[in-house]
SELUMVEX-296302 format. One record per residue (C-alpha): residue number from 1; x, y, z. Coordinates in nm, 2 decimals, decimal comma. Layout:
N
R   nr      c1      c2      c3
R  NUM       X       Y       Z
...
***
This chain:
410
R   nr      c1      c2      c3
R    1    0,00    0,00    0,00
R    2    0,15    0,34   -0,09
R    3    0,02    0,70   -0,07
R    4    0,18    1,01   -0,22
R    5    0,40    1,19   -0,06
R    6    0,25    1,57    0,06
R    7    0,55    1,77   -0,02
R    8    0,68    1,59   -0,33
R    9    0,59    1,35   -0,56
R   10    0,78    1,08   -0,37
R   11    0,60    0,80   -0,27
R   12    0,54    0,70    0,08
R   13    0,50    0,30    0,17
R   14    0,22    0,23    0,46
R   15    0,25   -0,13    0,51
R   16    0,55   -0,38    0,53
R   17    0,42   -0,61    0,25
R   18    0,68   -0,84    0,08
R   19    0,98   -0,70    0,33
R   20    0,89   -0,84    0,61
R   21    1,10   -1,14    0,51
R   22    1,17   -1,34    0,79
R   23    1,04   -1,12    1,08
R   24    0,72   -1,31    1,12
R   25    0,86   -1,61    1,17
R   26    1,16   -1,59    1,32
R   27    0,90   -1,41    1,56
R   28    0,76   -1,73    1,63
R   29    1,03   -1,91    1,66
R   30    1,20   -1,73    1,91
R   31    0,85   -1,70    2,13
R   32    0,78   -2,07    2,12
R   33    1,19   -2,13    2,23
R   34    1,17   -1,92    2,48
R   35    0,84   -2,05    2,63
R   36    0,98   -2,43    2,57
R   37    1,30   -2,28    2,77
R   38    1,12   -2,13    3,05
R   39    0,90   -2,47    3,11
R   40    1,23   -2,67    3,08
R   41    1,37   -2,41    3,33
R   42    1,08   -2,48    3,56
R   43    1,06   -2,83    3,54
R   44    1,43   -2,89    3,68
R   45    1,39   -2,62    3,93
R   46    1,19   -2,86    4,10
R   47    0,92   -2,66    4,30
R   48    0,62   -2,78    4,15
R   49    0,65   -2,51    3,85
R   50    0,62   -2,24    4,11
R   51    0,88   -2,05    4,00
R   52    0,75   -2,08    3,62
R   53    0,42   -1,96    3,69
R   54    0,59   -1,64    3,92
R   55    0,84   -1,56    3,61
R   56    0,52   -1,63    3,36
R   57    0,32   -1,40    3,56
R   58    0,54   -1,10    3,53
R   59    0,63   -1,14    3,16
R   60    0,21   -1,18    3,11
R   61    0,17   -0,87    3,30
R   62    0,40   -0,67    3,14
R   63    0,29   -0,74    2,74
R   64   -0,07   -0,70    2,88
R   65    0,01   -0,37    2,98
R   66    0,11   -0,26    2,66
R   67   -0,19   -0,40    2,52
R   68   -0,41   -0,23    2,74
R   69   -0,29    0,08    2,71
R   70   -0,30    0,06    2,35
R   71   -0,67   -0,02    2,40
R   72   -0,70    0,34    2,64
R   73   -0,53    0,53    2,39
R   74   -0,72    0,46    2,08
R   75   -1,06    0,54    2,32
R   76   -0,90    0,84    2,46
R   77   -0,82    0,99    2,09
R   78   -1,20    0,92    1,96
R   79   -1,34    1,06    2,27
R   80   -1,17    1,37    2,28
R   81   -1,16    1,40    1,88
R   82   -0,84    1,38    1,83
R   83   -0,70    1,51    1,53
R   84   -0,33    1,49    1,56
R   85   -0,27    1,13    1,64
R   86   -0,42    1,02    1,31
R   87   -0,12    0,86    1,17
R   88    0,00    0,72    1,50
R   89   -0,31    0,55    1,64
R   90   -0,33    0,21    1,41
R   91   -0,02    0,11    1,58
R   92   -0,22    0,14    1,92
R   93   -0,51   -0,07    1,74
R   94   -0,29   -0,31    1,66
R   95   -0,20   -0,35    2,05
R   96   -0,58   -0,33    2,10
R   97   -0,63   -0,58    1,89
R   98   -0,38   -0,86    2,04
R   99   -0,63   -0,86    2,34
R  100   -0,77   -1,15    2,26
R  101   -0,38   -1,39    2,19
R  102   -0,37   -1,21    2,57
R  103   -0,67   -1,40    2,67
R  104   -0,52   -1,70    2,57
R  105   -0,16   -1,66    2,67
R  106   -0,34   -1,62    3,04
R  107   -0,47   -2,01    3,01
R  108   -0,15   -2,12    3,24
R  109   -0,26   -1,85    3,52
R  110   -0,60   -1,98    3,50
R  111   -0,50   -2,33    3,52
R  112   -0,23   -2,25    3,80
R  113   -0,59   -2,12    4,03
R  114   -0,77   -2,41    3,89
R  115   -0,56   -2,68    4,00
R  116   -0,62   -2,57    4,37
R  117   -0,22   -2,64    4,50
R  118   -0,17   -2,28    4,55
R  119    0,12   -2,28    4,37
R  120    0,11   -1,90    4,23
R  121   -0,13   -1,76    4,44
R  122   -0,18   -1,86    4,82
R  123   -0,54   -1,85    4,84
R  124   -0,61   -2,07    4,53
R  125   -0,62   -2,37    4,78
R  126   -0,93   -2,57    4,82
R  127   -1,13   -2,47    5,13
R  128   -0,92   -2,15    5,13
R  129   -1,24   -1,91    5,18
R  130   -1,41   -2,06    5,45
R  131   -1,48   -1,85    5,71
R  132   -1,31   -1,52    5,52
R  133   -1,64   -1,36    5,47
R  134   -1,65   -1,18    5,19
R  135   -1,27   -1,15    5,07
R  136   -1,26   -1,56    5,07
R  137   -1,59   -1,52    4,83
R  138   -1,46   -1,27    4,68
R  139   -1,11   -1,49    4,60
R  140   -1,32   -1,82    4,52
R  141   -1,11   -1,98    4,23
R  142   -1,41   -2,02    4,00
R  143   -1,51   -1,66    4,03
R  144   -1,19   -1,55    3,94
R  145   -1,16   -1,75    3,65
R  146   -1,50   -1,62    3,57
R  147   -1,41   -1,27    3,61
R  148   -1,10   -1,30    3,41
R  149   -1,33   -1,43    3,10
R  150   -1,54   -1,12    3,18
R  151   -1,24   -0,86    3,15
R  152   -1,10   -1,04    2,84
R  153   -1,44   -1,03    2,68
R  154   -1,48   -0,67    2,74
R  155   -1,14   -0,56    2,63
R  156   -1,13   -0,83    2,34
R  157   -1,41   -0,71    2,17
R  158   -1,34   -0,32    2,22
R  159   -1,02   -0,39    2,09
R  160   -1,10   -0,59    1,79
R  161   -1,43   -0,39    1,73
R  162   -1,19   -0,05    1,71
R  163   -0,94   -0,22    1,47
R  164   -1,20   -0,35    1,27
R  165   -1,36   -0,02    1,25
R  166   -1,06    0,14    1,13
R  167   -0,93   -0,08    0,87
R  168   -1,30   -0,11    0,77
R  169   -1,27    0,27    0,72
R  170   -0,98    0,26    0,50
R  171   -1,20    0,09    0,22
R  172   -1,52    0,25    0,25
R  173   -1,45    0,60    0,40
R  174   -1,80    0,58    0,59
R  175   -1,77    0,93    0,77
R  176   -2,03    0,71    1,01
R  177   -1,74    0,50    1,12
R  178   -1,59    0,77    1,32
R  179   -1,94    0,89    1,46
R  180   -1,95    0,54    1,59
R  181   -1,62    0,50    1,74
R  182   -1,67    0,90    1,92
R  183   -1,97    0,76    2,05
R  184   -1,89    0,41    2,19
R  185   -1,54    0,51    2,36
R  186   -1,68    0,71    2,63
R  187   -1,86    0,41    2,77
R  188   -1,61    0,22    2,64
R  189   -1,32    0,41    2,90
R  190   -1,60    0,38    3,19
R  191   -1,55   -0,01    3,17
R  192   -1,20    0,00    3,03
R  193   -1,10    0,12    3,42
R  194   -1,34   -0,09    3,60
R  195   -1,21   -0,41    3,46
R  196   -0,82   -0,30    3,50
R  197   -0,88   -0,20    3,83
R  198   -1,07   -0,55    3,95
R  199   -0,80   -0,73    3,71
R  200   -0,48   -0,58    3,87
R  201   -0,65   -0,61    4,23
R  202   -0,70   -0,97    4,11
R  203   -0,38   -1,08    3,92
R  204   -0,14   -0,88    4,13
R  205   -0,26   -0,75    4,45
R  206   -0,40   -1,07    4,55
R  207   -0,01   -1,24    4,54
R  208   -0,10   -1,14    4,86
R  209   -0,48   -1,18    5,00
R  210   -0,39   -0,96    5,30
R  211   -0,27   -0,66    5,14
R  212   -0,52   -0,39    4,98
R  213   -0,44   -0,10    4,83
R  214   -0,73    0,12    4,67
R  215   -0,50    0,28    4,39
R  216   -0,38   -0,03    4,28
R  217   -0,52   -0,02    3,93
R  218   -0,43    0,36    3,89
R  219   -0,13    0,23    3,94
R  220   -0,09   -0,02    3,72
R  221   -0,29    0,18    3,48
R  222    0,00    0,45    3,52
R  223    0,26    0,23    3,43
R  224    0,00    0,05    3,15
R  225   -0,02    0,33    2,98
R  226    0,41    0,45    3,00
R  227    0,49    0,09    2,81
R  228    0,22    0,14    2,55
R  229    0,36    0,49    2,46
R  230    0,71    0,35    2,46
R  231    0,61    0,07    2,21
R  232    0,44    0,33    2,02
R  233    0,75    0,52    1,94
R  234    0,99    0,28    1,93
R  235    0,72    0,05    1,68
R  236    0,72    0,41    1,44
R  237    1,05    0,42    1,44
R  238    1,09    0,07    1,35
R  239    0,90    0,14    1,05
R  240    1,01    0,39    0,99
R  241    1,39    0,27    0,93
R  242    1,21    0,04    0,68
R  243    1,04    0,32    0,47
R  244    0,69    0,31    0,65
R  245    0,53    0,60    0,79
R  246    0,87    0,86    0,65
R  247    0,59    1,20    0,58
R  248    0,30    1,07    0,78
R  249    0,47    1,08    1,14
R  250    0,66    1,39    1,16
R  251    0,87    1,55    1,46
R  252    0,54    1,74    1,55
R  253    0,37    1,38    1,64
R  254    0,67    1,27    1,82
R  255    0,67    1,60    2,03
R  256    0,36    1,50    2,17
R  257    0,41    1,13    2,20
R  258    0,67    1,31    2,41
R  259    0,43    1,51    2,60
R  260    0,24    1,20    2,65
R  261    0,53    1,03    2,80
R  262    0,66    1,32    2,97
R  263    0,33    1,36    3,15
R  264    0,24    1,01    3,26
R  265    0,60    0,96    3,39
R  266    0,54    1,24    3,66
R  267    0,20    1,07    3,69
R  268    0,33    0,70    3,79
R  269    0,55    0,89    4,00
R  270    0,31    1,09    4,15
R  271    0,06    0,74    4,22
R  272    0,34    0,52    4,34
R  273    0,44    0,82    4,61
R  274    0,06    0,84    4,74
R  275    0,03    0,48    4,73
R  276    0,34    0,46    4,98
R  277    0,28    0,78    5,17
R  278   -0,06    0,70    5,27
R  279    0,01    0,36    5,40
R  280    0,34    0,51    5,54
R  281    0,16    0,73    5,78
R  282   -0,13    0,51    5,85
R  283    0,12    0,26    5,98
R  284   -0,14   -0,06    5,99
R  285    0,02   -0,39    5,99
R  286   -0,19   -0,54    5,72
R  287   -0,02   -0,25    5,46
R  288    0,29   -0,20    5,61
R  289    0,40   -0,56    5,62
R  290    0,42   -0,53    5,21
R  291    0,60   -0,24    5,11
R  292    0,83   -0,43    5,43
R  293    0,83   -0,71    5,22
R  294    0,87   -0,54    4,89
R  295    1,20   -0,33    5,02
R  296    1,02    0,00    5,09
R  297    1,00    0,04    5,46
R  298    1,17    0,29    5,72
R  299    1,17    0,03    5,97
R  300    1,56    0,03    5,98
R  301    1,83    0,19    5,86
R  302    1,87    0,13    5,45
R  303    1,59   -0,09    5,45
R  304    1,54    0,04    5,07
R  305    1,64   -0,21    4,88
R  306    1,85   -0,21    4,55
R  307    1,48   -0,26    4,32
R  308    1,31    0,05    4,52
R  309    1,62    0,24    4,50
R  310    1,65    0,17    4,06
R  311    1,31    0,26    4,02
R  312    1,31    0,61    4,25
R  313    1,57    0,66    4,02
R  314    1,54    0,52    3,71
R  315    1,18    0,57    3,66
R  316    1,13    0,90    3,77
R  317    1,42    1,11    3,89
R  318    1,61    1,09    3,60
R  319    1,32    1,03    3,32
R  320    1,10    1,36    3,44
R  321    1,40    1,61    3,39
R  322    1,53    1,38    3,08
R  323    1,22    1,44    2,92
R  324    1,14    1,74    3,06
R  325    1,29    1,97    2,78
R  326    1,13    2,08    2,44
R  327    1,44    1,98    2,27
R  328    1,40    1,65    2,35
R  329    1,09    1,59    2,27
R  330    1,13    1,68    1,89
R  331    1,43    1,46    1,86
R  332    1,34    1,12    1,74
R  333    1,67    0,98    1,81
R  334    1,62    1,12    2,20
R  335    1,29    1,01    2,25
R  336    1,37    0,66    2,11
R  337    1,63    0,60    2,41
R  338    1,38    0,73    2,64
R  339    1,07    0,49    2,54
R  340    1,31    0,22    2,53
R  341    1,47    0,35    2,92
R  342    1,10    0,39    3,00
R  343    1,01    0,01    2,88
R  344    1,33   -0,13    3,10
R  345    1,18    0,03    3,40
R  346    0,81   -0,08    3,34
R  347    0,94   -0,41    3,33
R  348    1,16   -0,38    3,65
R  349    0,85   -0,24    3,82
R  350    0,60   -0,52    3,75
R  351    0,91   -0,75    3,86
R  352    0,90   -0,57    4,24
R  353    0,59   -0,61    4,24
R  354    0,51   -0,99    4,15
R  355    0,88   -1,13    4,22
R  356    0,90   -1,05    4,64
R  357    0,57   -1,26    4,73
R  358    0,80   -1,59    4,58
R  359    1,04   -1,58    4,88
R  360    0,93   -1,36    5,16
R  361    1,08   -1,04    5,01
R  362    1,39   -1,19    4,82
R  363    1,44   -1,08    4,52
R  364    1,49   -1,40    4,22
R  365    1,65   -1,26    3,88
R  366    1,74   -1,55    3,66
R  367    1,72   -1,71    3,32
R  368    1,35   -1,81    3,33
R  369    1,25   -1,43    3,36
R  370    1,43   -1,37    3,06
R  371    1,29   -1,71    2,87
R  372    0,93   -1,54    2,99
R  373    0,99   -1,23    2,88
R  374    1,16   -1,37    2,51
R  375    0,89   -1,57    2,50
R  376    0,56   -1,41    2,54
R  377    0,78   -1,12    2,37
R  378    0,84   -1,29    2,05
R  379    0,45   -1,38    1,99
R  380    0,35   -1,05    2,01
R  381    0,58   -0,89    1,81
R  382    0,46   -1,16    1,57
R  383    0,12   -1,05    1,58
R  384    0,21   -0,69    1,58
R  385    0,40   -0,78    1,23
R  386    0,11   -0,98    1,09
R  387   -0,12   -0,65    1,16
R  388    0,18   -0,44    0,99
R  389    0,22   -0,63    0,66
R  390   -0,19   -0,67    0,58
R  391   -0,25   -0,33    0,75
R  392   -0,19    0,03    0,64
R  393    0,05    0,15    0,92
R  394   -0,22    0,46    0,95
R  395   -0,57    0,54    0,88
R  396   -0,61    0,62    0,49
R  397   -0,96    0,77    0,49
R  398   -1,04    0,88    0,83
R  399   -1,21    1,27    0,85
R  400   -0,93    1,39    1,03
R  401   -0,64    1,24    0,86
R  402   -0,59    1,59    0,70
R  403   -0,57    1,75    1,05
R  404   -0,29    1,52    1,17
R  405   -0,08    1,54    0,85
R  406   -0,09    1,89    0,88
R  407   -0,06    1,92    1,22
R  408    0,23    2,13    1,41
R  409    0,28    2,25    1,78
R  410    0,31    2,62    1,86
***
């Protein structure tokens, strides 16, 4: 698929077509390996695959972060109208859309609750809610695998309903299309939260049943949404450096991918600070003990551990005035070592908060987190390369393609 170029007669190329060579399915390959290599890993660990299913759950979280907050963004631009995100937002479909692989990469979780040995999470035991009132219903093994089909219907079918929308749109150019999407994504973003909130309180919070933490999902929503926007620039400028994309996504769309990143980098900061402070001064036992647990506690003397003390750091002292300037921003070079800083540290902050529940608070860093992470890795990039090669890499007929091609930042 090709389009015209706007200030030349050059032609511009929209979708990968006949280069992706190999990509696909070396793609494959490498996923499957790596998933072969982390079961391998876990067999001779000898724990009963508990150590799989710990390193599993924190490579699952992390790529279902980025799909999510595909999902968000493409809502968030048709609610608000968005005109200058345009030629950026099929990439976010294309996120949207894996939700659905997502639901079925998550089988092993399921089946880990399932099983009843407690293996991943303490409370999947049988008998474990009697006498727990409400948090032992609450935590019954076949409502959560009943709410988990729930969230992946909810955000399967958004996501595959926007995509479909939009490629739908490229052939037709039904004007309706958009009225549609507008209309739906308000609602849509009203269950988007719900069901991230109940699914991070449920995936992740419940590692441990006694812990509760009301901004949970905000904060996983924070972090959601910093690993989408990283894969969204580093994905453009992966096509681009194959010829995709070269006059549709100019430095005026990567300023405020920039300002996107910028601003929900002081926002995870700002969320993971509340989150501590509050507990911090309300100093109950049943909070305390995990931020104890999870190397953030003034108990003692340099009781921060190494983890807490990267992602201070790493994910917000040096990122907020790293991204801070205008400069930066409108440097595609710059902003591509920051989204791919950014996606380092998303990943190092689903680790802290998944890997201390394994062993009372020590930290495990070893091959099979990085077999996970290849793994589960390599399939979606597959997908996301399928999308690219049948796709156009942006919308061709949408009403306010003009707007974002034009678009510039005063």
């Amino acid at each position: 698929m090709e389009t015209e170029g706007q200030q030349s007669g050059e032609v511009e190329k929209l979708n990968l077509g006949d280069q992706v060579g190999g990509l696909y399915t070396g793609a494959q390959v490498v996923g499957v390996v790596g998933l072969v290599g982390a079961v391998v890993l876990g067999y001779f660990a000898a724990d009963d695959f508990r150590r799989f299913f710990y390193s599993y759950l924190i490579g699952y979280v992390f790529f279902l972060a980025i799909a999510l907050g595909g999902l968000f963004f493409v809502m968030l631009q048709h609610a608000t109208k968005a005109g200058w995100s345009v030629t950026v937002r099929r990439i976010a479909e294309w996120f949207a859309s894996s939700l659905p692989l997502m639901g079925v990469l998550s089988v092993p979780i399921l089946a880990a609750v399932i099983v009843g040995h407690g293996t991943l999470y303490p409370w999947a035991v049988k008998d474990w809610g009697v006498d727990k009132g409400f948090k032992g219903w609450w935590l019954g093994r076949g409502f959560f695998v009943g709410r988990a089909v729930i969230y992946f219907a909810i955000w399967s079918w958004l996501g595959t309903w926007y995509w479909k929308q939009s490629v739908k749109q490229d052939q037709t150019g039904d004007v309706e299309l958009t009225r549609r999407m507008q209309w739906r994504a308000p609602l849509g973003l009203v269950f988007f939260g719900l069901t991230l909130t109940f699914a991070a309180w449920d995936w992740i919070m419940s590692l441990d049943p006694t812990w509760y933490s009301t901004i949970f999902g905000v904060y996983y929503f924070a972090g959601s949404t910093l690993a989408m926007l990283s894969s969204v620039i580093l994905t453009v400028r992966l096509l681009q450096g194959r010829g995709l994309l070269s006059r549709s996504v100019t430095t005026e769309h990567f300023h405020d991918l920039g300002k996107f990143l910028f601003g929900f980098t002081f926002f995870w900061g700002y969320i993971a600070f509340s989150q501590f402070m509050l507990q911090w001064y309300g100093n109950i036992p049943d909070e305390t003990g995990w931020f104890l647990r999870h190397g953030a506690s003034t108990v003692r003397p340099n009781d921060f551990s190494p983890v807490v003390i990267a992602l201070l750091v790493g994910h917000f002292l040096i990122p907020f005035p790293g991204l801070l300037s205008r400069h930066v921003k409108r440097s595609p070079a710059a902003l591509t070592f920051w989204a791919v800083w950014m996606l380092v540290f998303c990943w190092v902050d689903v680790f802290w908060l998944i890997m201390p529940q394994f062993d009372d608070g020590v930290y495990h860093l070893g091959l099979i987190d990085l077999a996970v992470l290849v793994g589960i890795g390599g399939i979606f990039v597959a997908f996301v390369v399928r999308r690219a090669v049948h796709d156009s890499a942006r919308a061709m007929r949408d009403p306010r393609l003009p707007d974002s091609l034009a678009f510039e930042n005063f």
